[in-house]
C-alpha positions as CSV (number, residue, x, y, z in Angstrom):
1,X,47.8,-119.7,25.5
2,X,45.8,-119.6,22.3
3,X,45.4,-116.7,20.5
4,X,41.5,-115.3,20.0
5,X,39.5,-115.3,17.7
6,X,38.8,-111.7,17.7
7,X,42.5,-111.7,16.0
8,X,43.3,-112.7,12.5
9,X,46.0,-114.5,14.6
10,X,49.0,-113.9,11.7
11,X,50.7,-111.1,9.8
12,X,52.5,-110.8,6.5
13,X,56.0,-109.6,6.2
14,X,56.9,-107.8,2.6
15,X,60.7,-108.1,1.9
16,X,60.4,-105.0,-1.0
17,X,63.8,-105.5,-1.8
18,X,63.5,-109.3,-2.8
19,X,60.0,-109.2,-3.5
20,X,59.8,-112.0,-0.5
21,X,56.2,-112.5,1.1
22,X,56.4,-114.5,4.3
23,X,53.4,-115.2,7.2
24,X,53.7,-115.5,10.9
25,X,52.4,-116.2,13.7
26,X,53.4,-114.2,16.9
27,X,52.7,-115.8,20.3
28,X,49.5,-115.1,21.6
29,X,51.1,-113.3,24.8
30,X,52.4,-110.4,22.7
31,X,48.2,-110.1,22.1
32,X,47.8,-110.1,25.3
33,X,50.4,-107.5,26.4
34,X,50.6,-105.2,23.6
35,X,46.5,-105.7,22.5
36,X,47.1,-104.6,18.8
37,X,47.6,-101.7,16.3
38,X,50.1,-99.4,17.6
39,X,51.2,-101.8,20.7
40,X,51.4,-104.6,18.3
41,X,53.5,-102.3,16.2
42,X,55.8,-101.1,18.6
43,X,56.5,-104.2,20.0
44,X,57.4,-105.9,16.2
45,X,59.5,-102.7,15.1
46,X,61.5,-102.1,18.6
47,X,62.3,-105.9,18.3
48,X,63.6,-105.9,14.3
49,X,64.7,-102.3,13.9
50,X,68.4,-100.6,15.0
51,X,68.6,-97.3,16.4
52,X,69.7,-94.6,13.7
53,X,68.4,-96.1,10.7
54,X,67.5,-93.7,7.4
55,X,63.6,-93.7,7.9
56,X,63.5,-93.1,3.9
57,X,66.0,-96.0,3.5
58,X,65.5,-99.8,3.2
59,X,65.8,-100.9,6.9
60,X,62.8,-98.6,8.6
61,X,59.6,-100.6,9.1
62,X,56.4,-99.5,7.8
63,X,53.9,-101.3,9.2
64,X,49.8,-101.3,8.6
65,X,48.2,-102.4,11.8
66,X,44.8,-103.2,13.1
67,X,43.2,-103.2,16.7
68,X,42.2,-106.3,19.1
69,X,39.0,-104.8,18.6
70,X,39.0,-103.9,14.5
71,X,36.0,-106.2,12.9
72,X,34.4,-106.4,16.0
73,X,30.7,-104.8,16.7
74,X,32.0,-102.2,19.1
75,X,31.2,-98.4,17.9
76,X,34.0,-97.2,16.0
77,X,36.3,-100.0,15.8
78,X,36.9,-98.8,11.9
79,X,40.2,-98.1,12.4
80,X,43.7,-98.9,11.3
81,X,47.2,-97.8,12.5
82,X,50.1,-96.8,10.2
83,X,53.3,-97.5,12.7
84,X,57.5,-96.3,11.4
85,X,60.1,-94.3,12.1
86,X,59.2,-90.7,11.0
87,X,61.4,-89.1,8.3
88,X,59.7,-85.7,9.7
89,X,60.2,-85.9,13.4
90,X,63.2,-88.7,13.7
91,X,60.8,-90.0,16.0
92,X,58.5,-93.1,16.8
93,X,55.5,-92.4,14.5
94,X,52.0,-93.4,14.5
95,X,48.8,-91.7,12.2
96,X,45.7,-93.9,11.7
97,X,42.8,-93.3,9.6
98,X,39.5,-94.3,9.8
99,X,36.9,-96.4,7.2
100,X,36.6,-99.7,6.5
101,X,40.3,-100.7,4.9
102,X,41.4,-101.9,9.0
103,X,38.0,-104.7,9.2
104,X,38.8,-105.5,6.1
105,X,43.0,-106.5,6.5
106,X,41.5,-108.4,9.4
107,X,38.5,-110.1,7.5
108,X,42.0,-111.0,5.6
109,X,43.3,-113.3,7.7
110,X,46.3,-110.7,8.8
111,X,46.4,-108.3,11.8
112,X,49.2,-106.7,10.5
113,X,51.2,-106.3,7.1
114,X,55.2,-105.1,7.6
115,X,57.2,-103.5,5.0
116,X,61.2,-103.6,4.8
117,X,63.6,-103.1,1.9
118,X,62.9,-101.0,-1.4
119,X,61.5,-102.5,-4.3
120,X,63.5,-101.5,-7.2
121,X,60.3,-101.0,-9.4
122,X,57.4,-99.2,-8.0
123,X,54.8,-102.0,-7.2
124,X,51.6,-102.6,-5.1
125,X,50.5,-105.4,-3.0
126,X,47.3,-107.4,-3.5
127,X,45.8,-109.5,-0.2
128,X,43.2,-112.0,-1.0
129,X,42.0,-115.1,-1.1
130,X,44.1,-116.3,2.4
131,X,47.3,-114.9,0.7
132,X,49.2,-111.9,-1.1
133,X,51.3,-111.1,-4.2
134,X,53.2,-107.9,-5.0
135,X,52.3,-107.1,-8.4
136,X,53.8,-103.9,-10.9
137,X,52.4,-100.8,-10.4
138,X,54.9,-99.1,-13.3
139,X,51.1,-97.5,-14.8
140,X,50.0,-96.3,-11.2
141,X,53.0,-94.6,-10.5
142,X,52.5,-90.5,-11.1
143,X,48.5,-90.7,-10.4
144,X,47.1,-89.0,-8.0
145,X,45.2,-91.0,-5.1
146,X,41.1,-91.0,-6.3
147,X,42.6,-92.6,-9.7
148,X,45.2,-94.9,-8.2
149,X,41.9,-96.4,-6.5
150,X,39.9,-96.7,-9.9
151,X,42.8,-98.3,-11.4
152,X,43.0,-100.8,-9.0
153,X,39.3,-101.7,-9.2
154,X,39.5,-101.9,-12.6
155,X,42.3,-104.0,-13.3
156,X,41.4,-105.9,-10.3
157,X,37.6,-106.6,-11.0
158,X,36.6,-105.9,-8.0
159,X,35.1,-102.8,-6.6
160,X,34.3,-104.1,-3.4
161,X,38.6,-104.1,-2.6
162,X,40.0,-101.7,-0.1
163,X,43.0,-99.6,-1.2
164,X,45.8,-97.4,0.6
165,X,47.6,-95.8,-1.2
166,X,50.2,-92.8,-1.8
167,X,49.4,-89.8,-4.1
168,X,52.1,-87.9,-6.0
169,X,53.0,-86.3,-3.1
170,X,54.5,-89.6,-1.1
171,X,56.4,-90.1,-4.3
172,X,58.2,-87.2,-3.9
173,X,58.6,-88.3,-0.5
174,X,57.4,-85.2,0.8
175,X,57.7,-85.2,4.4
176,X,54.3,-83.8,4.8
177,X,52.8,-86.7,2.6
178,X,49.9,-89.4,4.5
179,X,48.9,-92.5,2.9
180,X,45.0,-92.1,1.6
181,X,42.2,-94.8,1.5
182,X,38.6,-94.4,0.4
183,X,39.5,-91.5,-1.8
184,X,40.5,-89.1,0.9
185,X,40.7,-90.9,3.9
186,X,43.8,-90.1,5.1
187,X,46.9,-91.2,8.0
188,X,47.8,-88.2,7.3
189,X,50.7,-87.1,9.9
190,X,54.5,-87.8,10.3
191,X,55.6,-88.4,6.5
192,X,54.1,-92.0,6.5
193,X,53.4,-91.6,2.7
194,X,57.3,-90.2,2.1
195,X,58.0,-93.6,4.3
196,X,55.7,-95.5,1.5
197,X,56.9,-93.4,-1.6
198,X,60.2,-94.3,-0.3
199,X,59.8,-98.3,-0.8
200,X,58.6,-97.7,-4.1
201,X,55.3,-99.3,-2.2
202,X,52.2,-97.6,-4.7
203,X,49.6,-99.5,-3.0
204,X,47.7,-101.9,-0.8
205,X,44.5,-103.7,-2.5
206,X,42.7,-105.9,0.0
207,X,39.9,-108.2,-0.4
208,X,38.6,-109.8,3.3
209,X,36.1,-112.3,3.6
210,X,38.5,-115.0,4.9
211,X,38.2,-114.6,8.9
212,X,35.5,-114.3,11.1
213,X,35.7,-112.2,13.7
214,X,33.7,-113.6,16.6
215,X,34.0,-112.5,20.5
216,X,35.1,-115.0,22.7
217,X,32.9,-114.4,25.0
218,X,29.8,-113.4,23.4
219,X,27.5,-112.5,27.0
220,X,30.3,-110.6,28.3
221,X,31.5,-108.6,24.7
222,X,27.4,-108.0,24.6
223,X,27.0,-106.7,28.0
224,X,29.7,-104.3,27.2
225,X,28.4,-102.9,24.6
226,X,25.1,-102.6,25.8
227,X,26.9,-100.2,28.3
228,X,28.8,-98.5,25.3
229,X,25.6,-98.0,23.4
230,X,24.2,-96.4,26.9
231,X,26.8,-94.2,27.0
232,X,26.7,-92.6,23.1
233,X,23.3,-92.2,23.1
234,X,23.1,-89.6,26.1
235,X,26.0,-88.3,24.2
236,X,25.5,-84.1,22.9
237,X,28.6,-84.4,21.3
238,X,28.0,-87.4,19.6
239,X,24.5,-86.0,18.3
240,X,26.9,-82.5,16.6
241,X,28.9,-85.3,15.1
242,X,26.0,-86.9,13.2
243,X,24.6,-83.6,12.2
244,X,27.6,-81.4,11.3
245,X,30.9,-83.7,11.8
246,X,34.1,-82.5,13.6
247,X,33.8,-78.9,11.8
248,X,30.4,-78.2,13.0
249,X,31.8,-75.3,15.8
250,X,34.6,-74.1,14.2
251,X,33.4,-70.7,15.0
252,X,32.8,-71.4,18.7
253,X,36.2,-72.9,19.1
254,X,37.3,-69.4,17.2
255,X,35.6,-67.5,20.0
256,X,36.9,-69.4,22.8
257,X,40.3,-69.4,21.9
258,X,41.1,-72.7,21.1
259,X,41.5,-72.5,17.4
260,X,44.0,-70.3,16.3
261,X,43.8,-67.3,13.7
262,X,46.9,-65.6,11.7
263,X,49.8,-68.6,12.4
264,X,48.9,-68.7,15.8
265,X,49.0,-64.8,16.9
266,X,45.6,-64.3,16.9
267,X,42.4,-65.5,18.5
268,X,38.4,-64.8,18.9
269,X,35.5,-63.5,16.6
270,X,37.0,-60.1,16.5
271,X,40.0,-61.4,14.4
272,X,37.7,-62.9,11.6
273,X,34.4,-62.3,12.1
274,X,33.6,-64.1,9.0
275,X,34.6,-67.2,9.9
276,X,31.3,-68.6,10.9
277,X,31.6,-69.1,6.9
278,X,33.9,-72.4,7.3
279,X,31.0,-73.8,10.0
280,X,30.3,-77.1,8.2
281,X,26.5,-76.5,7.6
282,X,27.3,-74.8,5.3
283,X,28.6,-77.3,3.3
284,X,25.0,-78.9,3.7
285,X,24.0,-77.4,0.6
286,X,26.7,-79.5,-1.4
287,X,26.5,-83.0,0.6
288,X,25.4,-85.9,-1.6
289,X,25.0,-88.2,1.8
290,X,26.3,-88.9,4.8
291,X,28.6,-92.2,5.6
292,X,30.0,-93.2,8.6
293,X,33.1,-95.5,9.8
294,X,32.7,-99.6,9.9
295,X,30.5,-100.8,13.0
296,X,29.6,-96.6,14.3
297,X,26.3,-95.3,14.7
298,X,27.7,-91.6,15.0
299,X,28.4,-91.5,11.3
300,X,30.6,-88.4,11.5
301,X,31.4,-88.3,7.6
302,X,29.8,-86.9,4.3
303,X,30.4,-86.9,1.0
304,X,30.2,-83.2,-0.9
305,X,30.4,-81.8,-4.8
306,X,30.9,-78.2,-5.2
307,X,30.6,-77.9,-8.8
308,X,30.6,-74.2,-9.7
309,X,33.2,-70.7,-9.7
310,X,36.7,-70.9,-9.8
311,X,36.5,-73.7,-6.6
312,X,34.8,-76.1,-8.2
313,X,35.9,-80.0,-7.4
314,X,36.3,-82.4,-10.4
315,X,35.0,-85.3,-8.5
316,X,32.9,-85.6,-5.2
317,X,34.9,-85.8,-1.9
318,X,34.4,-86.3,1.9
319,X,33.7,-83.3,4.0
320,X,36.8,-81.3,5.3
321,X,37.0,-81.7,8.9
322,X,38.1,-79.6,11.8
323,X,41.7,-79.8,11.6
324,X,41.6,-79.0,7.7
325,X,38.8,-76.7,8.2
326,X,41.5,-74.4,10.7
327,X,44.8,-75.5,8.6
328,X,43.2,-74.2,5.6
329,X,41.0,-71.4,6.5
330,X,41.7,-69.7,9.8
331,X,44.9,-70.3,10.0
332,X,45.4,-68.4,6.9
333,X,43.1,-65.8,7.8
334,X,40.9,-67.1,4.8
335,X,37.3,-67.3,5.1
336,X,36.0,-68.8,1.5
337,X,34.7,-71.8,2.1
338,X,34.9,-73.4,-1.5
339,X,38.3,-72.1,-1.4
340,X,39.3,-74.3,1.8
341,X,37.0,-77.2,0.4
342,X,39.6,-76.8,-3.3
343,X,42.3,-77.2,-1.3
344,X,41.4,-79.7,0.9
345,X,40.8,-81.6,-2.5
346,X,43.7,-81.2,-3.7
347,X,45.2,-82.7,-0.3
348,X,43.6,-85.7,-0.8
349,X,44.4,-86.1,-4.2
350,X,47.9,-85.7,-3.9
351,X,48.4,-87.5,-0.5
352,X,49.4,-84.6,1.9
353,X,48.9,-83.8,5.5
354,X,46.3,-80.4,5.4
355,X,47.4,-79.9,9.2
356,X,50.8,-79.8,8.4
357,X,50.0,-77.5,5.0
358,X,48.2,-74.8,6.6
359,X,51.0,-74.5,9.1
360,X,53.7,-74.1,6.7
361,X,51.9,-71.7,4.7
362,X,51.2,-69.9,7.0
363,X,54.7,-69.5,8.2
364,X,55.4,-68.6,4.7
365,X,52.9,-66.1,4.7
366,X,54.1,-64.7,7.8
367,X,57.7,-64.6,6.8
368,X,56.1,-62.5,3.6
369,X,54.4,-60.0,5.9
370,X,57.9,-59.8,7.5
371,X,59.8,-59.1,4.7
372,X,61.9,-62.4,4.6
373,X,60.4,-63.8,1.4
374,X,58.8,-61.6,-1.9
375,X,57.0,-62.3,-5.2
376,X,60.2,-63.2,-6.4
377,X,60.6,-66.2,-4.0
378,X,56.9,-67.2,-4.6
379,X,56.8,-67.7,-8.3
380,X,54.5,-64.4,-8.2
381,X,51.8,-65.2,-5.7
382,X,50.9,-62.6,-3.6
383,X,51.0,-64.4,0.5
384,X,48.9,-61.8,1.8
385,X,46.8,-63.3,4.6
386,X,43.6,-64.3,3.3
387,X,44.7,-64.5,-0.2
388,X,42.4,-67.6,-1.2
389,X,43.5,-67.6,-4.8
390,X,47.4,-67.6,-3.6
391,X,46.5,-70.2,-0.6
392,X,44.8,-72.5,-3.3
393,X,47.7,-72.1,-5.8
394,X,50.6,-72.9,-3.4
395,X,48.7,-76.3,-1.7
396,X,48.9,-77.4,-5.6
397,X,52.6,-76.7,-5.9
398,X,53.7,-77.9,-2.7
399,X,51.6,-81.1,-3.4
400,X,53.3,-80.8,-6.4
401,X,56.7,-80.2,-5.2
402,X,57.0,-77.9,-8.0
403,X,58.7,-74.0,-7.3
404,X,58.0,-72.2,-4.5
405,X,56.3,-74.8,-3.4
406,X,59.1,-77.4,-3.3
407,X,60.7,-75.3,-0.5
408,X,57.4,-76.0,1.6
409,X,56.8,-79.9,0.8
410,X,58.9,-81.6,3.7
411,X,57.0,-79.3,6.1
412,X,57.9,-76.1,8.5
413,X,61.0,-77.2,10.0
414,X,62.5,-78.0,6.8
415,X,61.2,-74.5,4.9
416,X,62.7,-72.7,7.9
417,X,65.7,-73.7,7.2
418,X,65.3,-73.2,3.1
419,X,64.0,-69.7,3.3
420,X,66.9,-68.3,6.1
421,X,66.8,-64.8,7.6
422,X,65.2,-65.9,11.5
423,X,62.3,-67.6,9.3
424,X,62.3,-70.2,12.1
425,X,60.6,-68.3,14.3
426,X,57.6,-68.6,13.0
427,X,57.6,-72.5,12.4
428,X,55.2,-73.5,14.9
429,X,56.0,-76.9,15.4
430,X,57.5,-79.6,17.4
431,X,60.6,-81.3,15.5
432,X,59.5,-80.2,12.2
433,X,56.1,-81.2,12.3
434,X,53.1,-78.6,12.5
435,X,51.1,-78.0,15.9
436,X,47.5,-79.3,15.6
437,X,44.3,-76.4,15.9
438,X,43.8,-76.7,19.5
439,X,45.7,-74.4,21.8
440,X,47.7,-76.2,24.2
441,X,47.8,-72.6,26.0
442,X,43.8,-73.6,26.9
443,X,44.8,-77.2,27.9
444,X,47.6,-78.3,30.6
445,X,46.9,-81.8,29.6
446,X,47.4,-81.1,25.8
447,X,50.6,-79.0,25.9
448,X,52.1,-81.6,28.2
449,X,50.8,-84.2,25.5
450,X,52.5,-82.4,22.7
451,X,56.3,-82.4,24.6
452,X,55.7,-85.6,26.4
453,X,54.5,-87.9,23.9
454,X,56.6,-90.3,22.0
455,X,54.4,-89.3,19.0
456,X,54.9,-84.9,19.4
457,X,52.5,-82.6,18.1
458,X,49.8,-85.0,18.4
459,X,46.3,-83.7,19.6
460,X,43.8,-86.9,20.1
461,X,45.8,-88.4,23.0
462,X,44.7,-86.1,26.2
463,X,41.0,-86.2,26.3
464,X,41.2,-88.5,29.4
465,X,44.3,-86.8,30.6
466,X,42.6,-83.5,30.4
467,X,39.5,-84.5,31.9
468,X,40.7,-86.5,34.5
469,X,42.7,-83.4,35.8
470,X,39.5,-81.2,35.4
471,X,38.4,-83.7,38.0
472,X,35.8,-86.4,36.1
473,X,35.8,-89.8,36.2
474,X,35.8,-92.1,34.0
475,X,35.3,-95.0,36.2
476,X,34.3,-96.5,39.8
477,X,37.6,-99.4,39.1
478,X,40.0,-98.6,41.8
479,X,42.6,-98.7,38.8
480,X,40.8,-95.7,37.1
481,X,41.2,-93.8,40.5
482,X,44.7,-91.9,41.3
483,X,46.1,-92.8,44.5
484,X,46.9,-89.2,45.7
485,X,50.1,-89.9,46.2
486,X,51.3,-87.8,42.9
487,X,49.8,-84.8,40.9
488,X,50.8,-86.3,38.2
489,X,49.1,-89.8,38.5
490,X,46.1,-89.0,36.5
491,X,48.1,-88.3,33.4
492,X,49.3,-92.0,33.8
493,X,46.2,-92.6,34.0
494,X,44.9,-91.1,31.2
495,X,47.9,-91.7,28.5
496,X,47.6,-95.1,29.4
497,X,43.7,-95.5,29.3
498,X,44.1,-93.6,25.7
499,X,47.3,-95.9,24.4
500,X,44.6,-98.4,25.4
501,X,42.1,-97.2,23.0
502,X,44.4,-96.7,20.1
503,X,45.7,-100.4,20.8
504,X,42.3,-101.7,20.4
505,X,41.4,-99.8,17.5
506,X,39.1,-97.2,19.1
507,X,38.3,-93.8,17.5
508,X,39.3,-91.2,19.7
509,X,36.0,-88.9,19.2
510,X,34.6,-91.1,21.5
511,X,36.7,-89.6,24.2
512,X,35.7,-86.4,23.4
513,X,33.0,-84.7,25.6
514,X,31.8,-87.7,27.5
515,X,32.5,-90.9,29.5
516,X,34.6,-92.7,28.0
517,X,34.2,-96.1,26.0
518,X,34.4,-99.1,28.1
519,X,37.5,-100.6,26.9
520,X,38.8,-102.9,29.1
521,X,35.2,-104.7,29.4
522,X,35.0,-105.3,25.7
523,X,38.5,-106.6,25.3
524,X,37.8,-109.0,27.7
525,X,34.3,-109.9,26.1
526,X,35.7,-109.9,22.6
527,X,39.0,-111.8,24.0
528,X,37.8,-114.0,26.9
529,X,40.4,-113.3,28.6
530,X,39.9,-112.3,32.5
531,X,41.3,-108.7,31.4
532,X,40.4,-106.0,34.2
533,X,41.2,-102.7,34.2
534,X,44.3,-103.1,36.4
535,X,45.8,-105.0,33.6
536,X,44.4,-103.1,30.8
537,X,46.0,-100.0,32.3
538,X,49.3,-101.8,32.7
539,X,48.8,-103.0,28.6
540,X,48.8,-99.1,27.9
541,X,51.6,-98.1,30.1
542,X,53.8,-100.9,28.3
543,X,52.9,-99.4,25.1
544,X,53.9,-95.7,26.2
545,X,57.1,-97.4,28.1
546,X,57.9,-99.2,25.0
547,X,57.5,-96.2,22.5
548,X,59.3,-93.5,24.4
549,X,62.5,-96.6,25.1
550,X,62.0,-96.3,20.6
551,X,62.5,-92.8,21.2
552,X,65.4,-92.6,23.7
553,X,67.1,-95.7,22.0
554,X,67.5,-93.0,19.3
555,X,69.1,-90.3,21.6
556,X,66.2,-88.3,21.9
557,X,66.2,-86.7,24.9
558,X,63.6,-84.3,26.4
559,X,64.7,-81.3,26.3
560,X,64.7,-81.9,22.3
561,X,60.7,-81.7,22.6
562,X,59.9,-78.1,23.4
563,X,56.6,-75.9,22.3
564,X,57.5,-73.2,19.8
565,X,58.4,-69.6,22.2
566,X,55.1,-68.0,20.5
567,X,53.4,-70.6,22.6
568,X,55.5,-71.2,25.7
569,X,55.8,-67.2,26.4
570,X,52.5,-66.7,26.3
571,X,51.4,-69.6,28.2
572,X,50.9,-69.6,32.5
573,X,52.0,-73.5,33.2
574,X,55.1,-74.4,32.7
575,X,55.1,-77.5,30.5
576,X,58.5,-78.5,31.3
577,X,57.5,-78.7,34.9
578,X,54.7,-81.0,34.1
579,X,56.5,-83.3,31.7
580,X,59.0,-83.8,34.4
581,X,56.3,-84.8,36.8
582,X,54.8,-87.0,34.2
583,X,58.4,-88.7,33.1
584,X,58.9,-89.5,37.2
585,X,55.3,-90.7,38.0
586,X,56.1,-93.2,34.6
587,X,59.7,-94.1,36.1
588,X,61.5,-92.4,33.1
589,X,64.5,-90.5,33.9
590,X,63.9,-86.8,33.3
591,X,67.2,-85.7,31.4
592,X,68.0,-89.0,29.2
593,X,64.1,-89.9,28.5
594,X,65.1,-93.6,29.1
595,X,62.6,-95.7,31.1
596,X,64.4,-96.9,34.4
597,X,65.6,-100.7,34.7
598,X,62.8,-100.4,37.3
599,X,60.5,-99.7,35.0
600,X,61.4,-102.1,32.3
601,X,61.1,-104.8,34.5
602,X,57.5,-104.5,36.3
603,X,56.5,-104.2,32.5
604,X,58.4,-107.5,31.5
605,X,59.7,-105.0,29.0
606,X,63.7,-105.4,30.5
607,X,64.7,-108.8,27.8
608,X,63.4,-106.6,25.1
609,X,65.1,-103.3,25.7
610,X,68.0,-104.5,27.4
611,X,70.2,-102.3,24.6
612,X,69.2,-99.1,26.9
C-alpha cells in the first residue's frame, strides 16, 4: 500500500535533548486507520510513550500534527492539531488552532513534527527547504508572542514563514499557557504551551512550498466538494459567521441560558442586561478587515485596533471570539467591551488560555465575595464582579505569573488548592481545567462529552452527538443510522463521526447548526482509497478506543471525571448514567475505563495496547 499523495508521507522527530533531527516514514496503513492529526498522534505517542511520565519532563511527546485533509481544497481544512500528555488534566490532550501554519507543515514535506527530551538552551526549530535545523533562540526567550513572530521574520528574511510559538506565559509553564500562531491564533487548552516552555522549545518557523498536495482521485474529491459547497451555502449559520464570527449572539446565548453569568450561578438578560455590549458588531467600528482560515469561504475572523481610553491595544489583533468573549466578560459579570478586547490582548501576547482565565478569575472573584481571599491576598485589587480595571489587571499578572496572580497561572484546580478555606467549591472544572461557555445543563450530549471524553472539558466534540439525539440526520449511509438496538448508539455515532473530523483536519464550526461536512466522501476523493462510511466510522471509533486506552493506561478511571456539584445539582439527566451507556455501547468497561479485549481486537488495536 502506498501512501497518498494528499499526505506529506513523512514526519520529523526533534530529540531536544541531543539536538538530534531524524525523518520517517510510517506505513501507509497507520494513514489509513488513524487518517491524521489527532489519530495520527495518538497512535505515534501510545506506541513511544510509558504510562506515568512527568508531562513537564523530557519523556512526554509534544507533537504538531496535520489532517489527511490539511492542504487540500475542502472548506476549512486550515487546521493543525497539538497532541501530549496534559500537565493540567494528567490526561490525553489535544487543542488545535486554526490559520494557515497546518497547510503550510504539510506544503513542508512533514505531516507531523514530534518533540522529546529538553533542550538545555532555549531554542527554535526552522523547517524548510525539504529539511529542519534547531537553531538558538537565547534573544527570543522572555518576548511575548506578536514579537517572537517579528523576530523570526526578521532574522529569518522571510515574512511569508509560519510561526508557533509560546509567549511568556508557556515559559513559566503556566498550566493555563497555549501555543500561539499568527499573532493570536491560539491551541489554547490543556497547558500545551507549559508542555513547549517545558522543552525549552521557543518556536516553530516553517516555510512550505516543497509538496504538492493533490487528490487522488480528483472526480471523486470534486464531486464531494461540490456537495460540501451545497451544503454551506444554504447554511444561516455559516452566513452569522461571515458577518459577525463566533461572538455575534453572545447575547442570545445569554438569554437562553447557555452562556453562563457570575461563575456559573447565573443566567439570562435579567442578570446583565448590558451585555448585548460584548455582541461582536460592535467591534465593527474597530475592524481593519476580515480574514478567514486556508481553503474557507465562511471567513469567520477579523482583524481589530482599539486605539483610545485606558483599553487601548498597542498593536492590531484578531477579534475575540465567543469563548473569550464569555471568559472575559460575562463570566465576570463585566460588560466593557474594550475592557474584554485588553484582556483578550493580553492573552494572546503572553500565550494563555482566555477560557481557562476567565474561569479562574472568576473563582477568585467568587471566593472574594465569600470572604476567603481580601485585598491583602490580591496585591490591592478590588475582585468585585464587574470590576474591569481589576479583571484587566490580574489577566496581566497571571500571564505574568507575578503576585496574586502567580497563585492563578496553573489554572482553577491548582488556585483552589493555593487559596484553601473550601475555595474548591467554586472551581468549575473538570481535572483542573475550566468548563467551556456552553451549559452542559442545556445539552445531554455535551455534559456527557465533558465526563466521557478522553480530552474533558472539551466543548466542539458533540455537535453530531447532540443532534443526532435531537433526532436529525446527517446521512442516508446505513452506517450513519443507529440500529435501535441501544440508546446510546447515536453517541457512537456521533463521537466517532466528530474524531473523524478532527482526524482529517476539519473545523468543527462546520458542525454547528447544519448538516454536516461530507467527510468520508472527500477522504476517499482526496485518498483514492475505496473509504465508505462503514470504515470511516470504524477510523473514528479507533481513535476514541485508542485515546481513552491512553487514558486508562494511566489509571484514570471514570469516576475521576465528574461535572463540578454547582452543575450536576442542578442538572435533570444524570450524566453518570449516560456515560455508562456510552462506555458499554463502545465495549469499555464502566468502572476501570479500559477498552475490552473485545474491543481491542475488532479495531486491530489488541498488538498495540496489549500492556492493558
Amino acid at each position: 500500500m502506498e501512501i497518498p499523495g494528499c499526505y506529506a508521507g513523512k514526519i520529523l522527530n526533534v530529540d531536544l535533548t541531543r539536538g538530534h533531527i531524524r525523518e520517517e516514514r510510517l506505513p501507509a496503513e497507520i494513514y489509513r486507520q488513524f487518517v491524521g492529526a489527532n489519530g495520527l498522534g495518538v497512535r505515534v505517542l501510545y506506541e513511544r510513550m510509558k504510562a506515568g511520565v512527568d508531562p513537564l519532563g523530557p519523556e512526554n511527546i509534544l507533537g504538531f500534527v496535520v489532517g489527511g485533509l490539511t492542504g487540500t481544497a475542502s472548506p476549512g481544512s486550515g487546521r493543525h492539531m497539538l497532541v501530549t500528555k496534559s500537565p493540567l488534566t494528567g490526561t490525553w490532550a489535544e487543542s488545535n488552532s486554526g490559520g494557515t501554519l497546518g497547510p503550510e507543515l504539510k506544503g513542508a514535506g512533514y505531516d507531523a513534527v514530534f518533540f522529546s527530551g529538553i533542550s538545555p538552551r532555549p531554542v527554535y526549530l526552522d523547517i524548510r527547504d525539504g529539511g529542519a535545523e534547531l537553531k538558538d533562540a537565547s534573544e527570543l526567550w522572555g518576548r511575548d508572542a506578536y514579537e517572537t513572530e517579528d523576530r523570526l521574520h526578521e532574522s529569518l528574511g522571510d515574512p511569508g514563514a509560519k510561526i508557533a510559538c509560546i509567549g511568556p506565559a508557556g515559559e513559566a509553564r503556566s498550566l493555563l499557557a497555549g501555543i500561539v500562531s499568527e499573532r493570536g491564533r491560539i491551541a489554547a487548552r490543556n497547558g500545551v504551551g507549559a508542555v513547549m516552555g517545558s522543552k525549552n522549545l521557543k518556536a516553530v518557523a516553517i516555510r512550505g512550498g516543497r509538496c504538492a498536495i493533490e487528490p487522488a482521485d480528483p472526480e471523486k474529491f470534486h464531486a464531494a466538494l461540490e456537495k460540501f459547497m451545497a451544503i454551506i451555502s444554504t447554511n444561516e449559520f455559516a452566513g452569522a459567521l461571515s458577518r459577525s464570527g463566533t461572538g455575534n449572539n453572545i447575547s442570545f446565548l445569554v438569554a437562553i441560558g447557555d452562556a453562563p453569568l457570575k461563575n456559573w450561578q447565573l443566567s439570562g438578560l435579567d442578570a446583565l442586561p448590558n451585555i448585548s455590549n460584548l455582541d461582536s458588531g460592535n467591534m465593527d467600528k474597530y475592524k481593519v478587515g476580515s480574514y478567514g482560515c486556508y481553503a474557507c469561504p465562511i471567513s469567520c475572523g477579523a482583524i481589530i485596533r482599539q486605539k483610545e481610553g485606558r483599553y487601548a491595544i498597542r498593536d492590531e489583533m484578531h477579534r475575540p471570539e465567543y469563548q473569550s468573549l464569555a471568559a472575559l466578560g460575562g463570566m465576570l459579570m463585566n460588560d466593557n467591551l474594550e475592557s474584554v478586547i485588553k484582556a483578550n490582548d493580553i492573552c494572546n501576547r503572553y500565550g494563555i488560555d482566555t477560557v481557562g482565565v476567565g474561569g479562574t478569575i472568576a473563582m477568585a472573584m467568587e471566593c472574594y465575595e465569600k470572604g476567603l481571599i481580601g485585598r491583602e491576598d490580591t496585591d490591592g485589587l478590588d475582585l468585585t464582579w464587574g470590576n474591569a480595571d481589576a479583571i484587566v489587571a490580574l489577566v496581566e499578572k497571571i500571564a505574568r505569573r507575578e503576585g496574586f496572580g502567580a497563585v492563578l497561572a496553573d489554572g482553577t484546580g491548582k488556585a483552589a488548592d493555593r487559596i484553601g478555606k473550601g475555595a474548591g467549591q467554586y472551581a468549575i472544572a473538570i481535572r483542573g481545567k475550566s468548563l467551556a461557555y456552553h451549559d452542559p445543563r442545556m445539552s445531554p450530549a455535551l455534559g456527557t462529552a465533558n465526563i466521557a471524553d478522553a480530552n474533558p472539558a472539551h466543548h466542539m466534540d458533540s455537535q453530531i452527538s447532540g443532534m443526532l439525539a435531537e433526532g436529525g440526520s446527517i446521512g442516508t449511509d446505513p452506517a450513519l443510522r443507529a440500529s435501535g438496538q441501544s440508546p446510546f448508539a447515536l453517541h457512537a455515532i456521533g463521537s466517532s463521526y466528530h474524531q473523524l473530523l478532527n482526524a482529517a483536519g476539519l473545523c468543527s464550526l462546520y458542525t454547528v447548526a447544519t448538516a454536516p461536512p461530507p467527510v468520508a466522501d472527500l477522504i476517499a476523493g482526496a485518498t483514492g482509497w475505496d473509504f465508505g462510511w462503514a470504515e470511516a466510522l470504524r477510523a473514528g471509533r479507533r481513535i476514541l478506543t485508542l485515546r481513552q486506552a491512553f487514558n486508562a493506561r494511566e489509571g484514570l478511571t471514570p469516576d475521576k471525571f465528574e461535572l463540578p456539584k454547582r452543575i450536576r445539582s442542578t442538572a435533570k439527566t444524570d450524566y453518570g448514567a449516560l456515560r455508562d451507556g456510552y462506555f458499554t455501547e463502545m465495549k469499555w468497561d464502566v468502572r476501570s475505563g479500559k477498552p475490552s479485549r473485545e474491543c481491542l481486537a475488532e479495531l486491530g488495536l489488541a498488538g498495540l495496547a496489549s500492556d492493558l
